[in-house]
N, CA, C and O of each residue as an XYZ file, in Angstrom:
600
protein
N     -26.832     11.387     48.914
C     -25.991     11.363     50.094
C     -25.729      9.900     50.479
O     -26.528      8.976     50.329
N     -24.357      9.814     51.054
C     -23.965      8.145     51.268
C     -24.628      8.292     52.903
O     -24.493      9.226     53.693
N     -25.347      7.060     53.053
C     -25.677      6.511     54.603
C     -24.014      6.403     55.369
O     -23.096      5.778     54.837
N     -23.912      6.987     56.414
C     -22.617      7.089     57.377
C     -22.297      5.659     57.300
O     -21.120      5.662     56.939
N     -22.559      4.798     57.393
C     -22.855      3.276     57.565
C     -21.957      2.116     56.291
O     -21.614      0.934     56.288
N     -21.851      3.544     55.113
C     -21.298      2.784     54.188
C     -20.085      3.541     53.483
O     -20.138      4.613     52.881
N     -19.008      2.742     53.699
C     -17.761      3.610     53.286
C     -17.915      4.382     51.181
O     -18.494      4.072     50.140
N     -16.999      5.415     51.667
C     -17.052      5.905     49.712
C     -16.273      5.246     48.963
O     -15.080      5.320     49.257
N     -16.689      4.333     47.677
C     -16.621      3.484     46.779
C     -14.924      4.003     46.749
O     -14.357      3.067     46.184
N     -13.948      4.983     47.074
C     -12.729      5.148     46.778
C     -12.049      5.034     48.367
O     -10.825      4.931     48.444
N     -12.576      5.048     49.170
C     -12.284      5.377     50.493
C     -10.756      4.082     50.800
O     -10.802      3.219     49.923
N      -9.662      3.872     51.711
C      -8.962      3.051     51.679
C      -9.129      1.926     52.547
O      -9.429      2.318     53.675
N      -9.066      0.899     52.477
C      -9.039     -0.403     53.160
C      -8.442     -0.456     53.984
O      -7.499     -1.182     53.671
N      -8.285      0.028     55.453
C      -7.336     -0.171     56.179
C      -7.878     -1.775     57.567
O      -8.903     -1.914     58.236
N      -6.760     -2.555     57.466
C      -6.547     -3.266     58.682
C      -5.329     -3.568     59.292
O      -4.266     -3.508     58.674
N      -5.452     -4.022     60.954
C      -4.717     -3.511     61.904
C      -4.572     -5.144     62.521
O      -5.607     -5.558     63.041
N      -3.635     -5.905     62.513
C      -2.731     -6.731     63.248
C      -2.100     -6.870     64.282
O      -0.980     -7.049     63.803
N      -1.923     -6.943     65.757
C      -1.042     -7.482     66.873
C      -0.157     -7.935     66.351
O      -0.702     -8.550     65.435
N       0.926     -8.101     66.253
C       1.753     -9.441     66.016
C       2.923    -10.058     67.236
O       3.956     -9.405     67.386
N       2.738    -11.136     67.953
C       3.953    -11.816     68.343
C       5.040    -11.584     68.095
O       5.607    -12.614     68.459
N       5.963    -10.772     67.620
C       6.963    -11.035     66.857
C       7.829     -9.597     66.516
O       7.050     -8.808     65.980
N       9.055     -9.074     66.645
C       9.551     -8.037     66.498
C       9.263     -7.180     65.073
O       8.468     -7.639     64.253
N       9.823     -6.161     64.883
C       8.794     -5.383     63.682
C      10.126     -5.930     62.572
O       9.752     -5.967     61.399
N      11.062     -6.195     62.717
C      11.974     -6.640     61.517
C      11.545     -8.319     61.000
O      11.616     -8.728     59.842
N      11.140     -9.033     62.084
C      10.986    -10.119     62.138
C       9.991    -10.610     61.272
O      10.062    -11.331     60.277
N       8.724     -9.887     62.054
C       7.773     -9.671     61.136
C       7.814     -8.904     59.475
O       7.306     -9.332     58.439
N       8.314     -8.113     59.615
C       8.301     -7.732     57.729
C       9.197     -8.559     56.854
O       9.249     -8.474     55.627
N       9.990     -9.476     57.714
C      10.452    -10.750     57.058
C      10.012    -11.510     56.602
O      10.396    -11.834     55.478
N       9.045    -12.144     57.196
C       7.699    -12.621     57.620
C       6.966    -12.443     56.086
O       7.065    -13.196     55.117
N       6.130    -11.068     56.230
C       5.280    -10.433     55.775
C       6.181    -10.740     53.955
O       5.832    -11.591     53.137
N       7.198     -9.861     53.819
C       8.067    -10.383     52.490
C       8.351    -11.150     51.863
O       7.893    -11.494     50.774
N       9.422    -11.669     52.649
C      10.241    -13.228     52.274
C       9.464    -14.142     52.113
O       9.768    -14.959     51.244
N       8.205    -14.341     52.869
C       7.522    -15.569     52.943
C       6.615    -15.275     52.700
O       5.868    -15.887     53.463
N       5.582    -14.162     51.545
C       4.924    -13.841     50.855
C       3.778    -15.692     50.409
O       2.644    -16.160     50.514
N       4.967    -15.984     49.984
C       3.892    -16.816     48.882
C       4.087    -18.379     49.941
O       3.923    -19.476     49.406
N       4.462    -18.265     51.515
C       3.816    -19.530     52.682
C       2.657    -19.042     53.551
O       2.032    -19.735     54.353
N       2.416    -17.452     53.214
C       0.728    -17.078     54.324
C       0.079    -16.658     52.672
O      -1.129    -16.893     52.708
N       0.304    -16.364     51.900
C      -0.929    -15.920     50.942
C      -1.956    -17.438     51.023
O      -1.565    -18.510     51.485
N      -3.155    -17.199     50.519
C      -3.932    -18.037     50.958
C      -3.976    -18.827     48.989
O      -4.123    -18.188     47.947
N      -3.806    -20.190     49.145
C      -3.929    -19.664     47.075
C      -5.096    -20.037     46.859
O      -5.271    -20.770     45.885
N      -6.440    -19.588     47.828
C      -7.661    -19.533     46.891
C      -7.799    -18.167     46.302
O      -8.657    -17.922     45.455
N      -6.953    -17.274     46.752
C      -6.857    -16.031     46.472
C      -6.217    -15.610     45.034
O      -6.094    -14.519     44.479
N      -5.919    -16.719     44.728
C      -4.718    -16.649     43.339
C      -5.506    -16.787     41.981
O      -6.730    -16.723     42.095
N      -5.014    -16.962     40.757
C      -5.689    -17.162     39.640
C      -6.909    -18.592     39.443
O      -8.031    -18.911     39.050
N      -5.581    -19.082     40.091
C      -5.944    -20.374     40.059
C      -5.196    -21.518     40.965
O      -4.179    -22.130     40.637
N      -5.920    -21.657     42.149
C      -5.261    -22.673     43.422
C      -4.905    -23.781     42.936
O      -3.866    -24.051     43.538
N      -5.152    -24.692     42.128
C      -4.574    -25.749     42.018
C      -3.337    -25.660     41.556
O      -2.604    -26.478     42.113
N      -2.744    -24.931     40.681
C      -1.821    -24.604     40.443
C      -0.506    -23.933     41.027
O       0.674    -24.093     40.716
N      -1.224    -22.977     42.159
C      -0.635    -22.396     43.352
C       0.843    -22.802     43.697
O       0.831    -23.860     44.326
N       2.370    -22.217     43.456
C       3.812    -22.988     43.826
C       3.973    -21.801     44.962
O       4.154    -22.107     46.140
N       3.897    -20.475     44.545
C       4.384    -19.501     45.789
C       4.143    -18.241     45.495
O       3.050    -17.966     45.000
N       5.201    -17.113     45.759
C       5.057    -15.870     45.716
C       6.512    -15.444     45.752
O       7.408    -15.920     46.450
N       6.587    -14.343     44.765
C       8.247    -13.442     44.931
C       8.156    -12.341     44.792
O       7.499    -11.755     43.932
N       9.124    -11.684     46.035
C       9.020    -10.517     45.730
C      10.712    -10.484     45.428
O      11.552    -11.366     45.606
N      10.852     -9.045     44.876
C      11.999     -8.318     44.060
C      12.505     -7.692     45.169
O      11.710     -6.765     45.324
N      13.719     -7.572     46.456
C      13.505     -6.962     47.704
C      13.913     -5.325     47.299
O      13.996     -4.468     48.179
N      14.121     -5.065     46.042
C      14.175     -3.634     45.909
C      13.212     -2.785     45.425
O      12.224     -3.454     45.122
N      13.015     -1.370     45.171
C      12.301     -0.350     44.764
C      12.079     -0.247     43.196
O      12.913      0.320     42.489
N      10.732     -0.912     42.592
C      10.567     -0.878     40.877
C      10.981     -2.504     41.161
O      11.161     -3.113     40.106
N      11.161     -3.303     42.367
C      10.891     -4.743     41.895
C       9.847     -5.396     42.058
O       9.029     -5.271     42.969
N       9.829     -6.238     41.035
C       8.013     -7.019     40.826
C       8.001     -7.864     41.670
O       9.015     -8.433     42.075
N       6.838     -8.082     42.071
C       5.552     -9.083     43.113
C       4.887    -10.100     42.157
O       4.141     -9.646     41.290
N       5.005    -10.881     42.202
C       4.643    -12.368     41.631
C       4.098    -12.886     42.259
O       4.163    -12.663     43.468
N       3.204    -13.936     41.678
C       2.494    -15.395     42.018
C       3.173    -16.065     41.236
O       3.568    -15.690     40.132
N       3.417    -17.417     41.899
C       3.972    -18.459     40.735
C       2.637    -19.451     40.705
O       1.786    -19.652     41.572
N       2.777    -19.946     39.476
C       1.890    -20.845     39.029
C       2.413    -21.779     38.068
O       2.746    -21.395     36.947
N       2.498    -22.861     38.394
C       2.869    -24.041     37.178
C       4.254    -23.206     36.601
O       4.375    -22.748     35.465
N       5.180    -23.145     37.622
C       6.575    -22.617     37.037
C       6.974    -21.611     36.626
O       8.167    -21.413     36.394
N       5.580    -20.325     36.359
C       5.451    -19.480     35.704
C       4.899    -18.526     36.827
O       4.100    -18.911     37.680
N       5.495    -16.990     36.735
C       5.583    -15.630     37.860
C       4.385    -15.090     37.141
O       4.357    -15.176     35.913
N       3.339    -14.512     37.830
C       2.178    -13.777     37.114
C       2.454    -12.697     38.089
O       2.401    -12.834     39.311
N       2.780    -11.517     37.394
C       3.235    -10.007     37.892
C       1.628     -9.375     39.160
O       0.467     -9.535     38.784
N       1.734     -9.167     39.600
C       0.563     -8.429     40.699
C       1.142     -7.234     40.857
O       0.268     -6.473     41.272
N       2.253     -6.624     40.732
C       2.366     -5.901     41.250
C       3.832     -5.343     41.157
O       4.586     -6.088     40.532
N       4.618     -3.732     41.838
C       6.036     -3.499     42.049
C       5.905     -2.757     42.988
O       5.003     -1.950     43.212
N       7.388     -3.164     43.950
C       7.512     -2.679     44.656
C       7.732     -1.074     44.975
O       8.411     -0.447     44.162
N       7.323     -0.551     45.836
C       7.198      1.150     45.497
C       8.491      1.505     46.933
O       9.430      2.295     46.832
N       8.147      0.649     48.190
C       9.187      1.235     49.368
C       9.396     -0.108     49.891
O       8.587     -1.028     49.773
N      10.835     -0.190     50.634
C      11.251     -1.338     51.138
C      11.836     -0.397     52.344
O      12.692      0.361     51.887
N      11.643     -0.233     53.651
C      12.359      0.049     54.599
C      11.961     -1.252     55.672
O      10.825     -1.460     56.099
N      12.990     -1.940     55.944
C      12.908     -3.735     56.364
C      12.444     -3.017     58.125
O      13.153     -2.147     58.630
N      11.689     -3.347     58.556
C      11.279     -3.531     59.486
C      10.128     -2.084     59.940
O       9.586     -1.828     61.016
N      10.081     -1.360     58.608
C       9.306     -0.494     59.362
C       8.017     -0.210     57.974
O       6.821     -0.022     58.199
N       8.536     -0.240     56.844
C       7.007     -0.361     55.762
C       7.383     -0.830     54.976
O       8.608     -0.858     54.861
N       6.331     -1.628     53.731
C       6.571     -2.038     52.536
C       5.659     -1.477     51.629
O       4.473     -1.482     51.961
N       5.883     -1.142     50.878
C       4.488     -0.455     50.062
C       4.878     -1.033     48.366
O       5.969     -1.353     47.893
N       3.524     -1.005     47.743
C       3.891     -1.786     46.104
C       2.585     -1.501     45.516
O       1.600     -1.412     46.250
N       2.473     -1.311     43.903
C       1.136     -1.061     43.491
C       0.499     -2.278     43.360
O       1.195     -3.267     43.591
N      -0.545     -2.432     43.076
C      -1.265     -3.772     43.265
C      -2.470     -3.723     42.259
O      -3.339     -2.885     42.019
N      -2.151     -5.004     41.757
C      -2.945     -4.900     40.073
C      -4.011     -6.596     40.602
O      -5.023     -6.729     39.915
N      -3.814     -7.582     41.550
C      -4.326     -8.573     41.251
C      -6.052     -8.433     41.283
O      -6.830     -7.780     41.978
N      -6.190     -9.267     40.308
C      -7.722     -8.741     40.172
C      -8.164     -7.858     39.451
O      -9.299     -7.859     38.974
N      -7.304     -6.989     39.286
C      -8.209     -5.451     39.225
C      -7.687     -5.065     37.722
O      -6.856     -5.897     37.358
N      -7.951     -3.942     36.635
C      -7.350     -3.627     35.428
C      -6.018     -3.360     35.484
O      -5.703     -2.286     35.995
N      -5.009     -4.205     35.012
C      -3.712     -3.208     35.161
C      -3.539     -1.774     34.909
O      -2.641     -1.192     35.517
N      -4.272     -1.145     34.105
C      -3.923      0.178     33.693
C      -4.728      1.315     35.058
O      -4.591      2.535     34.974
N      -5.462      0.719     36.128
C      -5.761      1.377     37.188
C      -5.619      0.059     38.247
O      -6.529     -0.578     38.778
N      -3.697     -0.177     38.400
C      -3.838     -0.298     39.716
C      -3.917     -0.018     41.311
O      -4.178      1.172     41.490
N      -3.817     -0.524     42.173
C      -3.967      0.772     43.287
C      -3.139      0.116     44.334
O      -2.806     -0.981     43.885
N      -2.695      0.280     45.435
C      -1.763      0.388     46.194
C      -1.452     -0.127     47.710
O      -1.923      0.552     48.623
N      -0.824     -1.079     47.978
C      -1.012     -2.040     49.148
C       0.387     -0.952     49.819
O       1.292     -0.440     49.159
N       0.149     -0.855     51.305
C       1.377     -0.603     51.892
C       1.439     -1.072     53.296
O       0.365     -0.856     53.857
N       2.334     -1.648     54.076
C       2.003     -2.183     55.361
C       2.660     -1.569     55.931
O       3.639     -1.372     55.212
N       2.862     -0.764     57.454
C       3.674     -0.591     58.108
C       3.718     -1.164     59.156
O       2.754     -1.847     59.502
N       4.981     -1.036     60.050
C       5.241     -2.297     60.909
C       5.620     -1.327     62.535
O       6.799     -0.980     62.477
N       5.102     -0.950     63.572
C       5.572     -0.408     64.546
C       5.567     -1.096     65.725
O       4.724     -1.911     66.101
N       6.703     -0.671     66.376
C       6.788     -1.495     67.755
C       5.615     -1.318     68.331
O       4.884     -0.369     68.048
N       5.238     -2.501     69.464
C       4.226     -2.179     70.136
C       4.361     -3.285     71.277
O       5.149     -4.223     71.157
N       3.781     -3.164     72.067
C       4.028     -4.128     73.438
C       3.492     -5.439     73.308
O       2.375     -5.918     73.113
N       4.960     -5.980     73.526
C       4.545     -7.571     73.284
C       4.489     -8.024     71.744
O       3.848     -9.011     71.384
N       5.309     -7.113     70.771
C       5.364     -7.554     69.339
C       5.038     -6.234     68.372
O       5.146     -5.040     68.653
N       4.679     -6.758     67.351
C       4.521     -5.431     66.626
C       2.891     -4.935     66.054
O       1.866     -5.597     66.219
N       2.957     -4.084     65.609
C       1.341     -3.413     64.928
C       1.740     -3.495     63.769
O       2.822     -3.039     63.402
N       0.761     -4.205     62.883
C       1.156     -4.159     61.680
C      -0.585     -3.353     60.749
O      -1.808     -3.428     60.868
N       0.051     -2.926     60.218
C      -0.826     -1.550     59.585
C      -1.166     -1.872     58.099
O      -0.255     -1.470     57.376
N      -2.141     -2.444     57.430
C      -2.019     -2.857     56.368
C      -3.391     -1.420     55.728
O      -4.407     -1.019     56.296
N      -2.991     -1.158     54.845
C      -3.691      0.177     53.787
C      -3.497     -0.141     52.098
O      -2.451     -0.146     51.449
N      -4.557     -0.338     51.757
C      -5.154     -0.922     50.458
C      -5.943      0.436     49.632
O      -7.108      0.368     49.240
N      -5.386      1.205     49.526
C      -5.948      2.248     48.556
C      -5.668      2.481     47.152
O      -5.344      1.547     46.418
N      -5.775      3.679     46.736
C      -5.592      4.234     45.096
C      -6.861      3.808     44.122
O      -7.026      3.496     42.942
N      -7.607      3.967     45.237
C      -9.377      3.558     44.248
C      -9.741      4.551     43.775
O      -9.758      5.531     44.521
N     -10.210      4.729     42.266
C     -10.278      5.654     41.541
C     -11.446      4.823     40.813
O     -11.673      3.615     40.748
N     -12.294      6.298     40.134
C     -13.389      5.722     39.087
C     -12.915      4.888     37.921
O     -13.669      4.915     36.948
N     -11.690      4.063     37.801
C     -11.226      3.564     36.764
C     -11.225      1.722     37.671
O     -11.261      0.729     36.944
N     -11.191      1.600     38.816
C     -11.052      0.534     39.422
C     -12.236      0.587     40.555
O     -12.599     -0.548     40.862
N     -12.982      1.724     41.309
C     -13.554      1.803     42.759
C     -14.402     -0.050     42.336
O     -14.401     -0.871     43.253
N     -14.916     -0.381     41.203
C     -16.192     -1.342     41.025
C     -15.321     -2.347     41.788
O     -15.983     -3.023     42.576
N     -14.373     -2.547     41.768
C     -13.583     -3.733     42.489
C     -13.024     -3.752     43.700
O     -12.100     -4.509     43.999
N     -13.462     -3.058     44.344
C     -12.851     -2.746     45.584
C     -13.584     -3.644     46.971
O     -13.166     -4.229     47.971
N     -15.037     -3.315     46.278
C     -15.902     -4.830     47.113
C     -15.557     -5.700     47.200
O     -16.134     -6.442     47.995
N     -14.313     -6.243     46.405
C     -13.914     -7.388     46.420
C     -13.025     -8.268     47.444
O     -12.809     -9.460     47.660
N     -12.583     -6.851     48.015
C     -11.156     -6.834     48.461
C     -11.524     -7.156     49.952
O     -11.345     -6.242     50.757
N     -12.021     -8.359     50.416
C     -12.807     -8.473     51.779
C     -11.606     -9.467     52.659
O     -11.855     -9.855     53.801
N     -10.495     -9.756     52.063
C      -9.895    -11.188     52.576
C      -8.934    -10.296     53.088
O      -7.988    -11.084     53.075
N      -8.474     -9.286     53.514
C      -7.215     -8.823     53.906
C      -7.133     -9.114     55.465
O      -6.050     -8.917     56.016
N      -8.456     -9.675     56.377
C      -7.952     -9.824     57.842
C      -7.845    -11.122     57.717
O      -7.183    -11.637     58.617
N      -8.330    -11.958     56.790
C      -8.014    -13.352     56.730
C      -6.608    -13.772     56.512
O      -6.010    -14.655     57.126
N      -6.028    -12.792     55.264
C      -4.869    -12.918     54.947
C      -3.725    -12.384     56.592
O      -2.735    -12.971     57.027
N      -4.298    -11.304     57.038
C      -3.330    -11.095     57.797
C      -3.588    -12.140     58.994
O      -2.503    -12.164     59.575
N      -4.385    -12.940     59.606
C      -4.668    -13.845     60.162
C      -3.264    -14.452     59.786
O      -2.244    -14.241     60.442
N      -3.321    -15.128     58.803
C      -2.567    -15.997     57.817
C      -0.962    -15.835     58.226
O      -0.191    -16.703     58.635
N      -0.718    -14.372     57.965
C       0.471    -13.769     57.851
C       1.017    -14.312     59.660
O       1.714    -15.283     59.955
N       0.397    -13.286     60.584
C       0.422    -13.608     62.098
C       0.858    -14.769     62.494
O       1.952    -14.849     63.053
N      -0.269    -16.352     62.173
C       0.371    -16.988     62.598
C       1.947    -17.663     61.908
O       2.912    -18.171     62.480
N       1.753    -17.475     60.894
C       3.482    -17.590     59.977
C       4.777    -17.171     61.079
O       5.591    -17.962     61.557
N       4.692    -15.619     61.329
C       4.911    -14.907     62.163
C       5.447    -15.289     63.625
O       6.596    -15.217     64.062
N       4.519    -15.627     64.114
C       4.200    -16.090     65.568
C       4.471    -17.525     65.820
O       4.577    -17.902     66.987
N       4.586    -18.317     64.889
C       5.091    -19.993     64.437
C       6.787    -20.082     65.228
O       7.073    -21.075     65.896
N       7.579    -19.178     65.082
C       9.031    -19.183     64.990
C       9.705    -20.048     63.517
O      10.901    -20.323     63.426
N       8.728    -20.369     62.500
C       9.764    -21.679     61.581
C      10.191    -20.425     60.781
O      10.994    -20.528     59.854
């Protein structure tokens, strides 16, 4: 039996954001400017670190750039601009079991809620899921981008 205390090795990652900032504004934010809040110790390799792209359509790829060169993380699965983004998500983890980032974005007083859910953990990936501890840092990250006005 699991102790209540400790989530199940497949269970989903969810964290929850305030944001300053309208819900279109923000998934602008959150998108477009992917690779000015990703953090690049998070990347293959930070020294190398140039940015991030995303594809703004459905089946388009999520990149890291590095030394000139796009390293795939991921495709996009939903684009509705101001209200979710969802994409499978391979960084780190085996490509052949990746699992699934989706954010949604809802009004809320004084800016938006942003809803970030990190699942699709399966016995082919759950061993890596411990890993996955930086997502309030990252959304930290994201917020103030966000909340900046640049």
């Amino acid at each position: 039996m699991t102790p209540s205390n400790l989530e199940p090795a497949t269970a989903p990652i969810v964290v929850t954001r305030q944001v300053a900032a309208d819900p279109v504004h923000a998934f602008e934010v959150f998108t477009e400017r992917l690779g000015d809040w990703w953090d690049p110790l998070l990347t293959p390799d930070p020294d190398t670190y140039e940015g991030a792209d995303i594809e703004e359509v459905e089946g388009g790829e999520v990149a890291l750039r590095h030394d000139g060169e796009d390293i795939p993380i991921g495709t996009v699965r939903e684009w509705e601009t101001g209200e979710r983004f969802a994409m499978t998500f391979h960084l780190a983890l085996p490509h052949s079991h990746p699992t699934r980032v989706a954010v949604d974005f809802a009004p809320a007083e004084g800016g938006t809620l942003v809803t970030l859910t990190h699942d699709g953990w399966t016995a082919g990936n759950a061993r890596s899921r411990g890993t996955f501890t930086e997502w309030p840092h990252l959304l930290a990250r994201f917020a103030a981008l966000a909340e900046s006005g640049d």
